[in-house]
C-alpha positions as CSV (number, residue, x, y, z in Angstrom):
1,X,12.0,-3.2,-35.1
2,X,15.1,-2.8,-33.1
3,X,16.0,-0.6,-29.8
4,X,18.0,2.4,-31.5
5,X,18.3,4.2,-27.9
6,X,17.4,4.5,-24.4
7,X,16.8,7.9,-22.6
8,X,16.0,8.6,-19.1
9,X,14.8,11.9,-17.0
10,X,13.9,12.0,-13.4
11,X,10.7,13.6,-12.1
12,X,11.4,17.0,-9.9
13,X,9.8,19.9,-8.6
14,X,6.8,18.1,-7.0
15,X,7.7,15.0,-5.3
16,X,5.1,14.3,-3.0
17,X,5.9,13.6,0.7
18,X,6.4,9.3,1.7
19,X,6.0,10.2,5.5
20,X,9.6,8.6,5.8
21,X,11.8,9.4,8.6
22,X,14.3,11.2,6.4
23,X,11.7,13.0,4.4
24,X,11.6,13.3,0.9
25,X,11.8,17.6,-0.6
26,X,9.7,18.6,-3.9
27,X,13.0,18.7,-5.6
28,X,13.9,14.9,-5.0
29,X,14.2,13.0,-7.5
30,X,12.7,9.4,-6.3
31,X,10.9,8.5,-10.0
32,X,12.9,7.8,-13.1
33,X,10.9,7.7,-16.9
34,X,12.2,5.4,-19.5
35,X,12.0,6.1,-23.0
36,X,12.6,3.3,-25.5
37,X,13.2,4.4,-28.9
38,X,13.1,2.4,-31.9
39,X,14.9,2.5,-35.2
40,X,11.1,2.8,-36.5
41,X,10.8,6.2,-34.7
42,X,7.8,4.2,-32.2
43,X,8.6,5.1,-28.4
44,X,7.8,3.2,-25.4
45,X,7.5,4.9,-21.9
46,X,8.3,2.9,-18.4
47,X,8.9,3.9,-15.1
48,X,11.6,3.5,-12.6
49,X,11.6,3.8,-8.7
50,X,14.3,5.1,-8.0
51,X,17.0,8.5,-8.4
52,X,17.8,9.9,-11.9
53,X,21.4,9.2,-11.6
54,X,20.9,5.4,-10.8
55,X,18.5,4.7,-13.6
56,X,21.2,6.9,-16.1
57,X,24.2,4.8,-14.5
58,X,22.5,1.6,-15.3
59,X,20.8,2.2,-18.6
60,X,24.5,3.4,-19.2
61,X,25.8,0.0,-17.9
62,X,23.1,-2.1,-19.9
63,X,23.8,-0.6,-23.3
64,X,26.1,-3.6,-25.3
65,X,23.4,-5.5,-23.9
66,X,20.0,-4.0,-25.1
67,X,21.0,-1.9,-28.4
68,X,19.6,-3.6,-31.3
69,X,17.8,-5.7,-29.7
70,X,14.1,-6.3,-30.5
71,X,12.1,-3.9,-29.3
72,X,9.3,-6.8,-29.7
73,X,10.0,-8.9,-27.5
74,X,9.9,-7.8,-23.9
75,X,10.3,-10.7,-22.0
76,X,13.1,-12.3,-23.5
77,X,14.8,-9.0,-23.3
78,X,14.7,-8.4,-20.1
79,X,15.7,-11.3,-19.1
80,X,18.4,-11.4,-21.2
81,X,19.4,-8.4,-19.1
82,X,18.7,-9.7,-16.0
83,X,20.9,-12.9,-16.4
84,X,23.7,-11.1,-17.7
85,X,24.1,-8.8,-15.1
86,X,23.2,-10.3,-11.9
87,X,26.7,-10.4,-10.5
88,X,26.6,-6.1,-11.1
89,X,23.1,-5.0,-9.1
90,X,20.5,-7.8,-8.8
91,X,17.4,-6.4,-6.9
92,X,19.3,-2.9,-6.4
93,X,19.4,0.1,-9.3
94,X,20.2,-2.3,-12.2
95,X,17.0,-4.2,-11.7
96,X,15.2,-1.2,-11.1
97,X,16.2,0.1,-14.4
98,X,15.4,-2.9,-16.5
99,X,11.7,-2.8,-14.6
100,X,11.3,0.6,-16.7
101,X,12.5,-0.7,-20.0
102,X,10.7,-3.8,-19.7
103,X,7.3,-1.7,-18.9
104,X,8.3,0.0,-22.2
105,X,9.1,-3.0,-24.6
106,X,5.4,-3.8,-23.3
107,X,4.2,-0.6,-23.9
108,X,6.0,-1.1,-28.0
109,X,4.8,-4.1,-28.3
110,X,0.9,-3.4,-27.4
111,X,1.6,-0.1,-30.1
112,X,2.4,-2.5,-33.2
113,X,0.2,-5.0,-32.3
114,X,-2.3,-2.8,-31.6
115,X,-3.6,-4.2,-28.6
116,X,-3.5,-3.5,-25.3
117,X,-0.4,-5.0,-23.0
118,X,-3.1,-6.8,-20.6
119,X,-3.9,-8.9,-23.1
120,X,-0.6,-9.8,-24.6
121,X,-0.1,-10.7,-20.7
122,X,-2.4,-13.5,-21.6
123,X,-5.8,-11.7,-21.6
124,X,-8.0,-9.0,-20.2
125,X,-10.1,-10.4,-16.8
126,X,-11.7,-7.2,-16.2
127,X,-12.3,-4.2,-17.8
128,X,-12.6,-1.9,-14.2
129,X,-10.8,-2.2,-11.2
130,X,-10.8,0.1,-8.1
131,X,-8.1,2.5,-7.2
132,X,-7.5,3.2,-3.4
133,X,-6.3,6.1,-2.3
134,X,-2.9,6.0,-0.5
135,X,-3.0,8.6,2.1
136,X,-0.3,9.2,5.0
137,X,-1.2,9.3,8.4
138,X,-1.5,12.7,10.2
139,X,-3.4,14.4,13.3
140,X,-6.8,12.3,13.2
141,X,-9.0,15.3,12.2
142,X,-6.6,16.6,9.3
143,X,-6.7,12.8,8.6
144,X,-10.0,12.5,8.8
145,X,-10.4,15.6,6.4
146,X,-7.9,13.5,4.0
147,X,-10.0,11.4,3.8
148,X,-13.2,12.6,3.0
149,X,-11.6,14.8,0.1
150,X,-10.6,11.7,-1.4
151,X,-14.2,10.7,-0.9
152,X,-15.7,13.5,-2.5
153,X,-13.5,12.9,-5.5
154,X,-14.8,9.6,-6.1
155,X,-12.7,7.2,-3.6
156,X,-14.8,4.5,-2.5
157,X,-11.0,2.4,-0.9
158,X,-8.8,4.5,1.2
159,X,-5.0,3.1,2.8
160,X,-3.7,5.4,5.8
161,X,0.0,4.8,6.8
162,X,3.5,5.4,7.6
163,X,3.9,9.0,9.3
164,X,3.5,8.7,13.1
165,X,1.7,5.4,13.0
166,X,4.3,2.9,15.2
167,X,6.1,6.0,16.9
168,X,3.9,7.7,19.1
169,X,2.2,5.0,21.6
170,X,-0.9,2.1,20.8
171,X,-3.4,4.9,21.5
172,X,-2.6,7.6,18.7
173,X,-2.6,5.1,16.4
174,X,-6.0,3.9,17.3
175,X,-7.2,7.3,17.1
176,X,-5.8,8.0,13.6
177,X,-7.9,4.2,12.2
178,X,-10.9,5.4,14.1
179,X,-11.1,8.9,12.7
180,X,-10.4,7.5,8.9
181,X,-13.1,4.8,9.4
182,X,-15.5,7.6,10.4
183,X,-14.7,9.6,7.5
184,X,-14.6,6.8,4.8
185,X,-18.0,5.5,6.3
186,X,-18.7,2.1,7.0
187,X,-18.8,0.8,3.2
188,X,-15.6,2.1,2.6
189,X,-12.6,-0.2,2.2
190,X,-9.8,0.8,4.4
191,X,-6.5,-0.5,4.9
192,X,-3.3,0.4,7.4
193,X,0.0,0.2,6.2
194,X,2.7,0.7,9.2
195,X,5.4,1.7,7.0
196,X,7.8,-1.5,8.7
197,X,10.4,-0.8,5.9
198,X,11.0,2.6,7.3
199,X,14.8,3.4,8.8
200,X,15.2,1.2,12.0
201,X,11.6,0.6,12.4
202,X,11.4,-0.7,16.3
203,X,8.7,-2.9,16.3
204,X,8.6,-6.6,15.9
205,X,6.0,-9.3,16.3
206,X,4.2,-9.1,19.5
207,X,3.3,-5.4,18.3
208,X,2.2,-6.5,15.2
209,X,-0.1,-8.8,16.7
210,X,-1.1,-6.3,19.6
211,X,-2.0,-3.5,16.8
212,X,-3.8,-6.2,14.4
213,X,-6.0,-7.5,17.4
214,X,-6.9,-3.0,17.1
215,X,-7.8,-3.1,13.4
216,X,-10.6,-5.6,13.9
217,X,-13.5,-3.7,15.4
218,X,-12.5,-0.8,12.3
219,X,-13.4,-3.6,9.5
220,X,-9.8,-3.3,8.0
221,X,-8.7,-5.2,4.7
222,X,-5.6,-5.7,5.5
223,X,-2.6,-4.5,7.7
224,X,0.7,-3.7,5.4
225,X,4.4,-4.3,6.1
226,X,3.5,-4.2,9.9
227,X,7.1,-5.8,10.4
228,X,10.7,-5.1,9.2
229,X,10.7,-6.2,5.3
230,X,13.7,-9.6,5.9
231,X,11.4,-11.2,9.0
232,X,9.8,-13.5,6.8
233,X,9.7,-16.1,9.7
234,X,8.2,-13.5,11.9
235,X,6.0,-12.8,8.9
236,X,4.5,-16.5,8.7
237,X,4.1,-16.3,12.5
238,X,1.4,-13.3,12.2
239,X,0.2,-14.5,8.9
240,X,-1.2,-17.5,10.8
241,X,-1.8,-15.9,14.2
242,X,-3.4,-12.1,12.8
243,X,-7.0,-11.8,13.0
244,X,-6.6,-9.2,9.9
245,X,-5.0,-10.2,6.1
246,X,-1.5,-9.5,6.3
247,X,0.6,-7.9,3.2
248,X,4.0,-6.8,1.9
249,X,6.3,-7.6,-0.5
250,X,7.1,-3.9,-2.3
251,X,11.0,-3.6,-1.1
252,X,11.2,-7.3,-3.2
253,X,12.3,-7.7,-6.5
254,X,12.7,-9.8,-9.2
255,X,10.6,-13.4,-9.2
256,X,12.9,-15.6,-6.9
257,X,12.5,-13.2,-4.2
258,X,9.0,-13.7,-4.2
259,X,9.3,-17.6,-3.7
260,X,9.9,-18.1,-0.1
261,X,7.1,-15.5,1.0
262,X,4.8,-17.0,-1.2
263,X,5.0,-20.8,-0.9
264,X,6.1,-19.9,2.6
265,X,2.6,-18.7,3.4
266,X,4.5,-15.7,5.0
267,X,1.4,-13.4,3.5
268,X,-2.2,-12.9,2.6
269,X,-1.6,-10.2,0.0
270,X,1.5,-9.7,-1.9
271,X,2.5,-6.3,-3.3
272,X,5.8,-5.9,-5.9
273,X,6.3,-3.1,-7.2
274,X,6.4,-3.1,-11.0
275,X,9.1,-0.2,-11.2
276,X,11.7,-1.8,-9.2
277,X,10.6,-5.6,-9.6
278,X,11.6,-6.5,-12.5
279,X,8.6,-4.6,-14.9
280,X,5.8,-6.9,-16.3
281,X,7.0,-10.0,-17.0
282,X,8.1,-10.4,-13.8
283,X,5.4,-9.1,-12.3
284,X,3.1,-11.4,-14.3
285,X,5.0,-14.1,-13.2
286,X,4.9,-13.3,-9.2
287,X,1.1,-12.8,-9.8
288,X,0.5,-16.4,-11.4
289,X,3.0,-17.7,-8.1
290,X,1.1,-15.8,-6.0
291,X,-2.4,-17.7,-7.4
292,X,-1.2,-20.9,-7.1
293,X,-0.3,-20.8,-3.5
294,X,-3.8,-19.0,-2.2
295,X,-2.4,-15.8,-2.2
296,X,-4.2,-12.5,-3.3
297,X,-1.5,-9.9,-5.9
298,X,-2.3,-6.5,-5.6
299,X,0.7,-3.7,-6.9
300,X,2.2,-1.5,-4.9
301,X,2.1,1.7,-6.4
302,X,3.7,4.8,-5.1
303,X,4.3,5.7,-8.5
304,X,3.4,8.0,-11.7
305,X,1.0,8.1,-14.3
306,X,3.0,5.3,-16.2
307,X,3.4,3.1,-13.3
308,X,-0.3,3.4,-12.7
309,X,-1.1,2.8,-16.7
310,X,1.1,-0.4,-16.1
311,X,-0.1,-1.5,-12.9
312,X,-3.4,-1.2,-14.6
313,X,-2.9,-3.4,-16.8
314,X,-1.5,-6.1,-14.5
315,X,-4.7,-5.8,-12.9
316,X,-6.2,-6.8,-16.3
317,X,-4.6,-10.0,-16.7
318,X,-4.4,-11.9,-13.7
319,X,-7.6,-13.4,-12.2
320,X,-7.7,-11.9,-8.3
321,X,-6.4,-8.5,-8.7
322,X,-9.3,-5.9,-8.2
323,X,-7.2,-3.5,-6.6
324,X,-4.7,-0.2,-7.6
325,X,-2.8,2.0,-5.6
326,X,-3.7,5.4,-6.2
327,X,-1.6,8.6,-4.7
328,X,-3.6,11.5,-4.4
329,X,-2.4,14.7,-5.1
330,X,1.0,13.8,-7.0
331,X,1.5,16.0,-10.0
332,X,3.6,12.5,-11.1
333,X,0.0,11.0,-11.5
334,X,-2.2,13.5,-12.1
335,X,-0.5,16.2,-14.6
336,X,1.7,14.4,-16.7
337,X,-1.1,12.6,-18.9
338,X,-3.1,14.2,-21.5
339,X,-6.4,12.6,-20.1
340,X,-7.2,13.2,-16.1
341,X,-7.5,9.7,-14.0
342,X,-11.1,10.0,-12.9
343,X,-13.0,7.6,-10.6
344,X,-16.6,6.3,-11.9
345,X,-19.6,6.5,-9.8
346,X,-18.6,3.2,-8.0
347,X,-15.2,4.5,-7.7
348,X,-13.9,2.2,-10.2
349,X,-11.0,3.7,-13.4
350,X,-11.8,1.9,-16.5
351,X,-8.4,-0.3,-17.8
352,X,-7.4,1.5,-20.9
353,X,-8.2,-0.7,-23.8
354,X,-6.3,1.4,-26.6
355,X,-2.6,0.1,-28.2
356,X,0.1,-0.2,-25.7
357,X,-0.6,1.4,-22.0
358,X,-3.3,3.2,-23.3
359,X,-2.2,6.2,-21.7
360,X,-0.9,9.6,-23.5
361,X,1.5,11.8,-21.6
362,X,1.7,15.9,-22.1
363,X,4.8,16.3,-23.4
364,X,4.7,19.8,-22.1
365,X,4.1,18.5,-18.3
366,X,6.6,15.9,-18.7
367,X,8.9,18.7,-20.0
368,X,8.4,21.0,-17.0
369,X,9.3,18.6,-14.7
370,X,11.9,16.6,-16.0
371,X,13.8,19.3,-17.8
372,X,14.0,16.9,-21.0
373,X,11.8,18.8,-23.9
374,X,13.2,16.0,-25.8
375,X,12.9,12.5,-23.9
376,X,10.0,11.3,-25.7
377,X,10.7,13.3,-29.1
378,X,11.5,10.4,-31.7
């Protein structure tokens, strides 16, 4: 089976906010799907993180490289594509790009095989694993009530971040944790991500510290990308000094990035990004790194239904990850698949254990927003 063509279409129309300075509009286009189709007529889906005209550009770029190619083989195909291009885009929107085809060569291979991809990543380690719902900070009350409407639709692990957390003084931002502890409830996981990779973010380690010494009494898992996303140094420094678990690692990409964090010690928890990393092989890869220096993988994941499916299973195959990003309220998650994401009683989503992903999309969805009735039609 060999890769006849490669289409792209970017998601539009309901972008959700980031809580970035330079906010994002519904019409933005910030998430890229892959289609990989096959001279079989099979098609695989990925996901990209990043603009529509990027991921075409690249896919364009990539061509000589990847057409009729294996569509069975994932790993040795992407890298193929990553060696022979570093020189053009390594770790920027040609990276990016192979992430989504590489999610779809897995997602090809797990159809003809008839497996799912978390075990062809080496085997399944769980069959559950709990989302947490990534929510951005806000006034503590309309926080607070964030919070609880993720509760009520079956969240039992909440993250609060970016917005006006850093900006507006140690005691607003000690407000907004204490007003989402209070909502989640005292079982709750709950974690606080600063948003350091922000434009000029102004803080640097003796803040960190300062605002980590403020998670502890609110029982916080951990405190995310607290500084600016090259201080690995600085990183180490809080790692060892931090009364909370420190974690970063989603503006990485690609497996040699990963190395000095990780053997480092520069973090507790590690986060790529499997639509801009490199896809799963390399995120496999970063997680089994990750394991054998003491460090915990969980994905980053502000992503779509496909980015979830894959991020679940990467969760499947490596031992320590118990743990998936979850955006609440993004059409990109929530409308595009023919089957609703639905938290258990425990607040835990069942890994799909059907061919591939697992996951079916609406075609109809996908159509309305991507304007491109035909990017999955074989």
């Amino acid at each position: 089976m060999r890769i006849r063509e490669i289409r792209c279409a970017g998601l539009r129309g309901a972008t959700p906010k980031g809580g970035w300075t330079e906010e994002l509009r519904p019409d933005d286009t910030v998430h890229t799907l892959v289609a990989v189709h096959t001279d079989e007529g099979l098609v695989g889906v990925g996901s990209v993180f990043n603009d529509e005209a990027l991921v075409r550009a690249a896919i364009a770029h990539l061509e000589p490289l990847y057409s009729g190619e294996s569509a069975l083989e994932p790993e040795r195909v992407s890298e193929r594509l990553h060696q022979a291009t570093f020189w053009t885009g390594r770790g920027g929107a040609v990276t990016h790009a192979i992430s989504g085809i590489d999610i779809a060569l897995w997602d090809l291979l797990g159809q003809v095989t008839g497996q799912p991809v978390g075990r062809l990543l080496g085997g399944r380690y769980r069959e559950t694993v709990r989302p947490y719902a990534s929510l951005l900070m806000d006034e503590p009350e309309r926080l607070a009530e964030a919070v609880r409407t993720g509760a009520d639709a079956g969240f039992r692990a909440f993250k609060i971040g970016w917005g006006p957390f850093g900006r507006n003084g140690a005691a607003t931002d000690e407000a907004m944790v204490a007003a989402a502890r209070a909502a989640a409830g005292p079982d709750a996981l709950l974690m606080v991500d600063a948003g350091g990779s922000d434009l000029y973010w102004p803080h640097g380690l003796k803040w960190a510290l300062r605002t980590a010494e403020m998670l502890v009494p609110y029982d916080v898992t951990w405190f995310e990308e607290p500084l600016r996303p090259d201080a690995l140094e600085d990183y180490a420094a809080l790692r060892r000094a931090a009364p909370v678990p420190i974690a970063a690692g989603e503006v990485l990409t690609r497996r040699q990035s990963f190395q000095p964090w990780l053997q480092g010690r520069a973090l507790d928890i590690v986060q790529p990004d499997v639509t801009k990393v490199g896809g799963l092989s390399e995120s496999r890869r970063i997680g089994w790194l990750a394991y054998d220096n003491g460090v915990r993988l969980v994905p980053h994941g502000w992503n779509t239904a496909i980015g979830l499916a894959a991020d679940l299973q990467l969760a499947s195959a490596l031992p320590d990850c118990d743990l998936v990003e979850y955006i609440v309220g993004s059409a990109y998650i929530d409308d595009i698949v023919a089957e609703p994401w639905t938290p258990d009683a425990a607040g835990l989503l069942r890994i799909p254990d059907r061919p591939g992903l697992g996951v079916t999309l609406d075609p109809d969805a996908v159509a309305f927003h991507t304007g491109e009735p035909d990017l999955l039609a074989s």
